[in-house]
TORLUM-636239 format. One record per residue (C-alpha): z, y, x. Coordinates in nm, 3 decimals. Example, Ala and Ser with C-alpha at 12.3 -4.5 7.8 and 13.67 -1.06 7.14 Angstrom:
% TORLUM-636239
<rec <0.780,-0.450,1.230>>
<rec <0.714,-0.106,1.367>>
***
This chain:
% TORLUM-636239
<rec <1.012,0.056,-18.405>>
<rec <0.973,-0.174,-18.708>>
<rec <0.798,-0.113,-19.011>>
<rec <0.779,-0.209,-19.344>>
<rec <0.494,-0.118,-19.598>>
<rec <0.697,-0.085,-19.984>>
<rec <0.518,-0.053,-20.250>>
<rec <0.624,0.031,-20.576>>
<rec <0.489,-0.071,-20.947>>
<rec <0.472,0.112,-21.268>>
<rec <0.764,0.028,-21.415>>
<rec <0.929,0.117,-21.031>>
<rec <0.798,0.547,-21.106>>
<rec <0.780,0.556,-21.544>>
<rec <1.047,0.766,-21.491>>
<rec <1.310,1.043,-21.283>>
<rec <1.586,0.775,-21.327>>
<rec <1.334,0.536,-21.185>>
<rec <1.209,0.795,-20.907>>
<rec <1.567,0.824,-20.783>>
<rec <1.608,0.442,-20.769>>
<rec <1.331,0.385,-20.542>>
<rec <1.414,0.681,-20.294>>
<rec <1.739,0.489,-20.263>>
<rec <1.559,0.180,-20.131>>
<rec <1.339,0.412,-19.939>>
<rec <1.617,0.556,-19.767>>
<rec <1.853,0.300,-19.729>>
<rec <1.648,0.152,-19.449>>
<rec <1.464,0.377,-19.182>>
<rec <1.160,0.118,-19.094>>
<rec <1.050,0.154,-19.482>>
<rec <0.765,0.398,-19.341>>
<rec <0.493,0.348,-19.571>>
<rec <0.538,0.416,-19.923>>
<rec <0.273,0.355,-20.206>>
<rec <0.266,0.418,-20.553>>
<rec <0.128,0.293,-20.902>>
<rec <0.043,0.552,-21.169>>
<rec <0.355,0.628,-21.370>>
<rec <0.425,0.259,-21.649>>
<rec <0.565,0.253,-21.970>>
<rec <0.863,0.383,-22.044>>
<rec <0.984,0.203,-22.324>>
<rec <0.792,-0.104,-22.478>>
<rec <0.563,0.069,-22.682>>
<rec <0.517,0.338,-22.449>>
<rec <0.185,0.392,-22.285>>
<rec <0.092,0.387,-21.918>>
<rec <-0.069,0.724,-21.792>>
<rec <-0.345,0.480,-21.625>>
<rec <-0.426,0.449,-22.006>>
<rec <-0.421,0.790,-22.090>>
<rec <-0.658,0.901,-21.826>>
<rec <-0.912,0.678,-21.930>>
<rec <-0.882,0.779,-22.310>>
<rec <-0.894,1.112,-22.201>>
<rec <-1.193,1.079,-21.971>>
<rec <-1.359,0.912,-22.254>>
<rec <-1.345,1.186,-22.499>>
<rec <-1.507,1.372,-22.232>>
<rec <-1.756,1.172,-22.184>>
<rec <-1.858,1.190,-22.556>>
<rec <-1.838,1.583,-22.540>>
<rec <-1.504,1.624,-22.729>>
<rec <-1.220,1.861,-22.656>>
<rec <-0.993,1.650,-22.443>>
<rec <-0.813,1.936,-22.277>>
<rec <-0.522,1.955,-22.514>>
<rec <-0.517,1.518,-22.429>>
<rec <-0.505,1.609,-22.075>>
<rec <-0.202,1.819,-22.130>>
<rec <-0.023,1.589,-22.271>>
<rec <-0.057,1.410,-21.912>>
<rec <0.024,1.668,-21.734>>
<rec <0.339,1.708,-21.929>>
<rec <0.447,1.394,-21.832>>
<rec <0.435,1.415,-21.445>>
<rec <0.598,1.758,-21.551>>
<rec <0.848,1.594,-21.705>>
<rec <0.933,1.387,-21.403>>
<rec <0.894,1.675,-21.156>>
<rec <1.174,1.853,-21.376>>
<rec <1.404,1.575,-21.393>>
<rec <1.384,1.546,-21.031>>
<rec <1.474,1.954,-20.967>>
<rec <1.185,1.959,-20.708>>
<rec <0.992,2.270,-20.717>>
<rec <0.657,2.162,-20.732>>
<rec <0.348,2.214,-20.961>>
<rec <0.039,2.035,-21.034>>
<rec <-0.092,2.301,-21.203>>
<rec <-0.379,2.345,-20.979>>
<rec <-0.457,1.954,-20.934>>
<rec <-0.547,1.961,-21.323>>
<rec <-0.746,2.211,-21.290>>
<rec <-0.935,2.038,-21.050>>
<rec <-0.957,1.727,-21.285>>
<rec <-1.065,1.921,-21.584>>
<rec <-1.350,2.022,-21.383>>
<rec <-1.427,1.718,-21.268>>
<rec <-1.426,1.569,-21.632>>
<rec <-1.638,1.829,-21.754>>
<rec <-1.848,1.679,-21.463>>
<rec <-1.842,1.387,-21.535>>
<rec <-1.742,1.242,-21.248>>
<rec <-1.686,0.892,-21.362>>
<rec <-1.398,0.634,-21.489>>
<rec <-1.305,0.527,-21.122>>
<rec <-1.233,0.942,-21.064>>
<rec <-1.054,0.938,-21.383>>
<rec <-0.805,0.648,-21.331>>
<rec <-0.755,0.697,-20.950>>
<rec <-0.566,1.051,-21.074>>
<rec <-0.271,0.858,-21.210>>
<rec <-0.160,0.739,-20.835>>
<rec <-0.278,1.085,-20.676>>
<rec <-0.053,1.249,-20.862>>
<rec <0.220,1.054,-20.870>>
<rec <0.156,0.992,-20.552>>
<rec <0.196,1.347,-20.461>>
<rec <0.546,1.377,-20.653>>
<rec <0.705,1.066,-20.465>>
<rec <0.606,1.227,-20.122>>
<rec <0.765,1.568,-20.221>>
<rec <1.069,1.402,-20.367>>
<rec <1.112,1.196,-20.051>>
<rec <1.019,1.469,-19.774>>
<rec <0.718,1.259,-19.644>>
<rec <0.357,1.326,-19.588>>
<rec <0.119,1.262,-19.842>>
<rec <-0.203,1.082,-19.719>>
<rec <-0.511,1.095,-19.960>>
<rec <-0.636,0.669,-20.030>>
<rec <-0.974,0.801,-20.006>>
<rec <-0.944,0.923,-19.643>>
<rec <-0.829,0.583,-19.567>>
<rec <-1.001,0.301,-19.774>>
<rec <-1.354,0.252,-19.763>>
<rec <-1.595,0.038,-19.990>>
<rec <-1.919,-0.077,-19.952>>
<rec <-2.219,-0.008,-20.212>>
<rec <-2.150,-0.366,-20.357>>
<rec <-1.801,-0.277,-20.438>>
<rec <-1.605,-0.473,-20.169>>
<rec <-1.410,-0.261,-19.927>>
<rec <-1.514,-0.265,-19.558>>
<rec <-1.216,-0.429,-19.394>>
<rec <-1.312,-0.318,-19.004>>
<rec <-1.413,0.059,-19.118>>
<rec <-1.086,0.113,-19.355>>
<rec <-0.885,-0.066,-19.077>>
<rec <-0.994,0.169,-18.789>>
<rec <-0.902,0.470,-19.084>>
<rec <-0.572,0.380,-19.135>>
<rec <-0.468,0.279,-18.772>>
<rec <-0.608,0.637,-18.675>>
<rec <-0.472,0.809,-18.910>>
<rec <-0.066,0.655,-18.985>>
<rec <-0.042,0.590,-18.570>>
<rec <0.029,0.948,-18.578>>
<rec <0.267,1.001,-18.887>>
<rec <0.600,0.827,-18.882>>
<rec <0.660,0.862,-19.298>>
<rec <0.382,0.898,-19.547>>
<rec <0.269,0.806,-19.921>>
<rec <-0.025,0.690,-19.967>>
<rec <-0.119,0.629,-20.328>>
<rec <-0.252,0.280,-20.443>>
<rec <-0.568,0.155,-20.648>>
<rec <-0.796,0.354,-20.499>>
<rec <-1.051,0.437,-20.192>>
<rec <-1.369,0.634,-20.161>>
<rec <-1.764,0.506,-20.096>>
<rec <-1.930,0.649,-19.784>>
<rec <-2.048,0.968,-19.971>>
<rec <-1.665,1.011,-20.090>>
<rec <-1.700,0.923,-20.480>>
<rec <-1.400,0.774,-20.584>>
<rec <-1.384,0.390,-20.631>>
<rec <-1.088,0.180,-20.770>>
<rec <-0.975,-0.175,-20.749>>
<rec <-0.919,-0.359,-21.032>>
<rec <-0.616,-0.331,-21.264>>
<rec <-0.317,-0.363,-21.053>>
<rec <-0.475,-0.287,-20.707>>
<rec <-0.228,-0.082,-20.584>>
<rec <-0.099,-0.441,-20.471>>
<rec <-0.421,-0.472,-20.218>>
<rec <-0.361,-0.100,-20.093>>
<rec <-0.014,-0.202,-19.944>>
<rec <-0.116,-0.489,-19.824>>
<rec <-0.481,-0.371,-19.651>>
<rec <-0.183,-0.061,-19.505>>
<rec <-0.002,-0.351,-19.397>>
<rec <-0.252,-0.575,-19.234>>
<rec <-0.390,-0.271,-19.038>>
<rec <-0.068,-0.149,-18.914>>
<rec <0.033,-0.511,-18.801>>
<rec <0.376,-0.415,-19.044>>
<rec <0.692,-0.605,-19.018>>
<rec <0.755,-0.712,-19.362>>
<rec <0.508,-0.530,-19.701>>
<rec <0.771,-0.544,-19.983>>
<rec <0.613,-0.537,-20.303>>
<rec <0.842,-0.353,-20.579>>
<rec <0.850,-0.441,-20.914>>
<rec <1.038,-0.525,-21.252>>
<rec <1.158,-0.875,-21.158>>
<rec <1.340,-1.021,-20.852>>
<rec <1.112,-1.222,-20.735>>
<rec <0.820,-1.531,-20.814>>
<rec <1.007,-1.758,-21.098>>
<rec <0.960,-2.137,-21.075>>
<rec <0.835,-2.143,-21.439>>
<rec <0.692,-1.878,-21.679>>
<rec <1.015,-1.715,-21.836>>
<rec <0.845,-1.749,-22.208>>
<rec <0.867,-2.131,-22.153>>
<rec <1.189,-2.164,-21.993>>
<rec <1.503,-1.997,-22.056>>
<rec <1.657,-1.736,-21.718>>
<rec <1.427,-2.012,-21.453>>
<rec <1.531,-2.004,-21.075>>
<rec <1.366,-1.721,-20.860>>
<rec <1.199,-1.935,-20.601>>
<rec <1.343,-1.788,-20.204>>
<rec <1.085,-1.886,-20.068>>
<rec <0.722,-1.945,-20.085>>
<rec <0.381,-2.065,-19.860>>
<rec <0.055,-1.871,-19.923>>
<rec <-0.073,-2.197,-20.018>>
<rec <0.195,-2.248,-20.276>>
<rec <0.128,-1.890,-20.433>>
<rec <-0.233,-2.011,-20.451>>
<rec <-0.222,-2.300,-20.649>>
<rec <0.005,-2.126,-20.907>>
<rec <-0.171,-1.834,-20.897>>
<rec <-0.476,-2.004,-20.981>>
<rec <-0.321,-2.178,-21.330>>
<rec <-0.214,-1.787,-21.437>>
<rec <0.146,-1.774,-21.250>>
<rec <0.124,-1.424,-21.044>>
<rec <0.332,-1.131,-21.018>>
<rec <0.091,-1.028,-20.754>>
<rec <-0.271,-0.951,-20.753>>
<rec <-0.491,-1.224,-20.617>>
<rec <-0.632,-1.014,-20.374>>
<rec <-0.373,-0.881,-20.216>>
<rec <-0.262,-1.191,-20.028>>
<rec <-0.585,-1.195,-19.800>>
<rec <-0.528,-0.914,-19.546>>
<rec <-0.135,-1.000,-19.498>>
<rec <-0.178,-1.378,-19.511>>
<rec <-0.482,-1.297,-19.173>>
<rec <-0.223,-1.101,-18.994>>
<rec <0.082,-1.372,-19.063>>
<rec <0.226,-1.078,-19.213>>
<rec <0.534,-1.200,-19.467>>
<rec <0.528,-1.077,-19.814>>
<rec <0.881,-0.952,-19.986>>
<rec <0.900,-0.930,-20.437>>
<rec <1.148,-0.731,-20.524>>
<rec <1.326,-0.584,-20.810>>
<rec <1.361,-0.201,-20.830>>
<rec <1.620,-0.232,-21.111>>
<rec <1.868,-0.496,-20.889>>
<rec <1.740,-0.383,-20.520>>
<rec <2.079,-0.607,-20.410>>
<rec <1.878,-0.938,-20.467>>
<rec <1.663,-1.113,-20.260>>
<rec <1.362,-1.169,-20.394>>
<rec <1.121,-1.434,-20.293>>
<rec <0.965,-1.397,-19.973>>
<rec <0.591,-1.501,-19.935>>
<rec <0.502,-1.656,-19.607>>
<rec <0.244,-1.858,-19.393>>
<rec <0.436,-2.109,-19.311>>
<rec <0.803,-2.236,-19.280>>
<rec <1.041,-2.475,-19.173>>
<rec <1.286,-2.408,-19.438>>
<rec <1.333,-2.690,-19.695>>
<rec <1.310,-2.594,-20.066>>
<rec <1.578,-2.565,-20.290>>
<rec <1.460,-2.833,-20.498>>
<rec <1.157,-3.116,-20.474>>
<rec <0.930,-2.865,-20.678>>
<rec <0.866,-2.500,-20.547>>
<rec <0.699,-2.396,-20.920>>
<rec <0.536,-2.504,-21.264>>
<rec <0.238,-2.331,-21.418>>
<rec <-0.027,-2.364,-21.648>>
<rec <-0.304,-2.276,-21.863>>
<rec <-0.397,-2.384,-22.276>>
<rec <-0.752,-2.400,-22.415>>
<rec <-0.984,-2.695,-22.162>>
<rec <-1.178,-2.914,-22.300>>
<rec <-1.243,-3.206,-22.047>>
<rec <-1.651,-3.401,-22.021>>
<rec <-1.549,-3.776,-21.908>>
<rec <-1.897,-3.958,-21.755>>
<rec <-1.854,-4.287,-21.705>>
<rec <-2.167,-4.499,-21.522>>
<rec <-2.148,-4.815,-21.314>>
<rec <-2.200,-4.816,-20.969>>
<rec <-2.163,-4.443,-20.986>>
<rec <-2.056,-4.390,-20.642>>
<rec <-2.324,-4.590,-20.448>>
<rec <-2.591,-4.316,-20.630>>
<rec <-2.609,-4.057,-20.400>>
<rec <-2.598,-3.747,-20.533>>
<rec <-2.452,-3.808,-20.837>>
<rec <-2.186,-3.529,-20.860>>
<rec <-2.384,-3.300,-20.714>>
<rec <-2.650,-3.293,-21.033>>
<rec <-2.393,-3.354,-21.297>>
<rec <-2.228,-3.018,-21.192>>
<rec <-2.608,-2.881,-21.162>>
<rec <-2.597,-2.920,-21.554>>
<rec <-2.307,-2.659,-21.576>>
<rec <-2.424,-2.438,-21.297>>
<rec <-2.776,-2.451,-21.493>>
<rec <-2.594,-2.343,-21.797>>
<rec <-2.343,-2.076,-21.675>>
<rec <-2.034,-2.274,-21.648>>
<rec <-1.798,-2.322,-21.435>>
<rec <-1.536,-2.616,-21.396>>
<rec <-1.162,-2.591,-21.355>>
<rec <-1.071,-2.911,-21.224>>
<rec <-1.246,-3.213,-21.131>>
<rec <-1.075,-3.575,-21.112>>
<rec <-1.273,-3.844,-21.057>>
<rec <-1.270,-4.258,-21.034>>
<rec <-1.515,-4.492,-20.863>>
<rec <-1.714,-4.508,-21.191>>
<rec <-1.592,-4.218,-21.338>>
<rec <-1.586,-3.841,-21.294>>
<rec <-1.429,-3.600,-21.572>>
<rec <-1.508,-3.216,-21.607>>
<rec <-1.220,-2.966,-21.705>>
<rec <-1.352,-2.649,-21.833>>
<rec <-1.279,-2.363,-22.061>>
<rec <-1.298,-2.490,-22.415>>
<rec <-1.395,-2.139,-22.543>>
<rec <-1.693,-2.067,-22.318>>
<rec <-1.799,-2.459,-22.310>>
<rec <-1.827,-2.525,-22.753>>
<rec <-2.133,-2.248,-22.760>>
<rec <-2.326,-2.516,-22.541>>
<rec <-2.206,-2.764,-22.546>>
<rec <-2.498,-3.039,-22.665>>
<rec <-2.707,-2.853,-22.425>>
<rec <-2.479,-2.962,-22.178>>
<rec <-2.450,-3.343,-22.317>>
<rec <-2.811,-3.369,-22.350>>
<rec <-2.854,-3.229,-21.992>>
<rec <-2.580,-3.459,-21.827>>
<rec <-2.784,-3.730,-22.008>>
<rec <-3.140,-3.657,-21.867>>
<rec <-2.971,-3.567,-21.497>>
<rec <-2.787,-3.855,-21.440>>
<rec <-2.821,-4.140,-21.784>>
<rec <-2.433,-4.222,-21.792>>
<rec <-2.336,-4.539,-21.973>>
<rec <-2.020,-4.340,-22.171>>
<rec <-2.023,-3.991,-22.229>>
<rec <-1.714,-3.843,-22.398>>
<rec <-1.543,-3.520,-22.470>>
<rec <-1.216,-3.423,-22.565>>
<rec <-1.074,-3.105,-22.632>>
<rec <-0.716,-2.881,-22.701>>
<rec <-0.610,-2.952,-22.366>>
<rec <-0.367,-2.775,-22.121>>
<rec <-0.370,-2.858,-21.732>>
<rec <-0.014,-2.797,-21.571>>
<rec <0.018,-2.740,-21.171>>
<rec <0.323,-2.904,-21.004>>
<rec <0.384,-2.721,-20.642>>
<rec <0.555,-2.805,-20.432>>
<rec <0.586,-2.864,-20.008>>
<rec <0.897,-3.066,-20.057>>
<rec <0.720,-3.322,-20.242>>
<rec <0.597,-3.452,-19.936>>
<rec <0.854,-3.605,-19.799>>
<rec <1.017,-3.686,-20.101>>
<rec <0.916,-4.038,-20.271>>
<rec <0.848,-4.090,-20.628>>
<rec <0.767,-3.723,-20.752>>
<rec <0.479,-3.863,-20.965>>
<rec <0.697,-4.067,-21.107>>
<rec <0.987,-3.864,-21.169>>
<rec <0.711,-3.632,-21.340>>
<rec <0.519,-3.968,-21.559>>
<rec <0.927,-4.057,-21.660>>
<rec <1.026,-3.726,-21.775>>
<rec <0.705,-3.650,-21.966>>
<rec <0.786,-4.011,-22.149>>
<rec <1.110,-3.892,-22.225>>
<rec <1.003,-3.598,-22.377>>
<rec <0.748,-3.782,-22.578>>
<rec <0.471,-3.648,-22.387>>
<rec <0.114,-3.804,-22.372>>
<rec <-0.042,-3.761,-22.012>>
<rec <-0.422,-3.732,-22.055>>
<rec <-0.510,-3.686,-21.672>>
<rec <-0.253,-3.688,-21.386>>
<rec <-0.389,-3.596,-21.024>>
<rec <-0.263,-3.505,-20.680>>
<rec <-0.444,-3.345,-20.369>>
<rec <-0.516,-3.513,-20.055>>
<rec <-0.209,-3.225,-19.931>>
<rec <0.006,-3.372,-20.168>>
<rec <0.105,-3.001,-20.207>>
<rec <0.003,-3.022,-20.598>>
<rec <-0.008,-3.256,-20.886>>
<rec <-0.199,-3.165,-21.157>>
<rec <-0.150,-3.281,-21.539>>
<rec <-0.338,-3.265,-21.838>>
<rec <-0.146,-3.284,-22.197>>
<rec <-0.260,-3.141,-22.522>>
<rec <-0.245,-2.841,-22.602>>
<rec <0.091,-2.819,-22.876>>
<rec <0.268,-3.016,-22.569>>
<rec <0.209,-2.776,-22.321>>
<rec <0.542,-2.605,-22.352>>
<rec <0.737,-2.890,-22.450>>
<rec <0.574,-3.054,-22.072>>
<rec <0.633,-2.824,-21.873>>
<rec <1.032,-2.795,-21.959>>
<rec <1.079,-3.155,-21.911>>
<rec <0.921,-3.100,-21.577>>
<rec <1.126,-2.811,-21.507>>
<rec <1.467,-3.022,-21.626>>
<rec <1.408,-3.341,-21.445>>
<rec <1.326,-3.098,-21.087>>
<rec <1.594,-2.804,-21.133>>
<rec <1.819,-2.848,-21.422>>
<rec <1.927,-3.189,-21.302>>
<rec <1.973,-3.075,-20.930>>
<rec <2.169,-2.715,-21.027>>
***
């Protein structure tokens, strides 16, 4: 039988109307098996998520304050759902347990994990399906990573024998069963380590918009929802700040060839864009997204003959690794090699990095400039189509657009740009215009 791991965001469970929205798209199809939850989102904008709460609340009892009356408050709220829903259920005794466990102390991790245990718990009684406990399932190591073979082996075991469960996201347990969270938003790696280990059909991935855009909707007015999308793709936007996914969560799908489905909750009758390993379907258009990031400032070294001294790179990067910096991006000429990095962190040292560049290596130029932005062009289409570069160089022109840096990878999957900063937005809609407005 097929199966598909769904899992649901915040926004997807803020709320009984929301609830009976996603056992709609539960329902609708039989191979949606595996269900897993966020903590309940905002309701309205300035709304605030239970995630949130718990952690205020587990902070005032952590400084010895009453935060009984806070943790009511919570409880009201899953109450509030569980009414709306007419189930006949009570989590009465599950706060209990988690007032004790505050009094105990029992740590942040406990304290956040509670949001998707509960809700997780009100999803499986809405939708008749088992509830599975995360921390019988996912296991981490003392260092904080999970154990991919052990959790694996867990959740094989255990879902082989149930046909429909919930399993709540964010959350695992360490060997001696202490509670242990991902980082914000890792109920996106708890589908998709369910996924992986189940060898799934298809892990949809629920949330507020239909699908990966092909520029950030702040920029650009309603942009395209891109169909479809290579890991490889999702990784270079990712990486300049694009994501409606967490980072993490692409690594145990992507190792199974597992296919990744965004959807939106509040229009389940589109599409989405569907994440994949590879494909032989053409893009809509040249470019398959646009994103970028404000606030570099960019180290130029200039020395003749650069590229005949061996070793060169090596200990002009030793100078930021030697003063806890990392690069961004890296281009570099036969005589020249130019350092991107994060203007904020760099300005607090940077003459110990100048005067350290100059004692490694003795350039003959050394210059910095800074207020920049860096702008990723993806796309597998460009490869066989001629001329993107210069379809990007012309429509930057037009725009009245000074290119600082322009470079493409050896996969000529990417082509990254560097503008100042106040022409970051006005960039990367002339990019978007001259790639999908002029094609639609």
């Amino acid at each position: 039988m097929m199966k598909k791991v769904v899992k649901f965001g915040g926004s997807s469970l803020a709320s009984p109307e929301q609830f009976k929205k996603v056992k709609r798209i539960v329902t609708e199809e039989e191979v949606r098996r595996y269900v897993i939850p966020s903590a309940p989102g905002k309701r309205y904008a300035k709304d605030t998520k239970v995630t949130d709460l718990l952690y205020q609340c587990y902070d005032m009892a952590e400084q010895g304050k009453d935060f009984l009356p806070f943790l009511k408050k919570i409880q009201d709220r899953f109450d509030e759902i569980i009414r709306g829903l007419g189930l006949q259920l009570s989590l009465q005794k599950e706060f209990q347990v988690i007032a004790e466990q505050f009094q105990k102390k029992a740590g942040s991790d406990y304290a956040a994990s509670r949001g998707e245990y509960l809700n997780g718990r009100v999803l499986a009684e809405y939708l008749g399906f088992e509830f599975v406990d995360a921390a019988d399932l996912i296991l981490f190591g003392e260092d904080g990573a999970v154990l991919l073979d052990e959790s694996g082996a867990r959740i094989r075991a255990c879902l082989g024998q149930k046909e429909y469960a919930v399993i709540p996201g964010f959350y695992g347990s360490l060997a001696d069963g202490t509670i242990k969270t991902f980082s914000r938003g890792g109920s996106d790696i708890t589908g998709s380590l369910i996924a992986g280990a189940i060898y799934a059909d298809l892990y949809e991935n629920w949330t507020d918009v239909s699908g990966f855009l092909v520029a950030d909707p702040r920029i650009i007015s309603n942009p395209e929802v891109i169909e479809t999308i290579t890991y490889r793709e999702l990784r270079e936007l990712a990486y300049m700040g694009a994501s409606v996914l967490h980072d993490e969560a692409i690594f145990p799908v992507r190792r199974a060839g597992i296919p990744i489905n965004i959807r939106n909750t509040n229009a389940p009758e589109e599409r989405g864009t569907l994440i994949v390993e590879s494909t032989c379907k053409k893009s809509k258009y040249t470019i398959t997204g646009i994103a970028g990031k404000k606030g570099f400032a960019s180290i130029n070294v200039d020395k003749d003959l650069m590229n005949s001294e061996i070793g060169f790179c090596r200990k002009v990067l030793s100078v930021f690794e030697d003063n806890g910096l990392s690069f961004e991006h890296m281009p570099s000429g036969i005589d020249t090699m130019t350092i991107f990095v994060n203007q904020s962190e760099f300005e607090e040292k940077e003459q110990q990095v100048i005067s350290g560049i100059h004692r490694a290596v003795s350039p003959d130029v050394l210059e910095m400039e800074s207020d920049l932005a860096l702008i990723a062009v993806v796309g597998r289409g460009m490869r066989e189509t001629r001329g993107t570069a210069g379809r990007i160089f012309s429509a930057l022109a037009h725009a009245r657009v000074n290119v600082k840096m322009i470079d493409q990878g050896s996969s000529e999957l990417n082509v990254i740009i560097g503008v100042k900063n106040r022409d970051f937005e006005t960039a990367i809609q002339a990019i978007y215009d001259i790639f999908v407005t002029a094609q639609l």
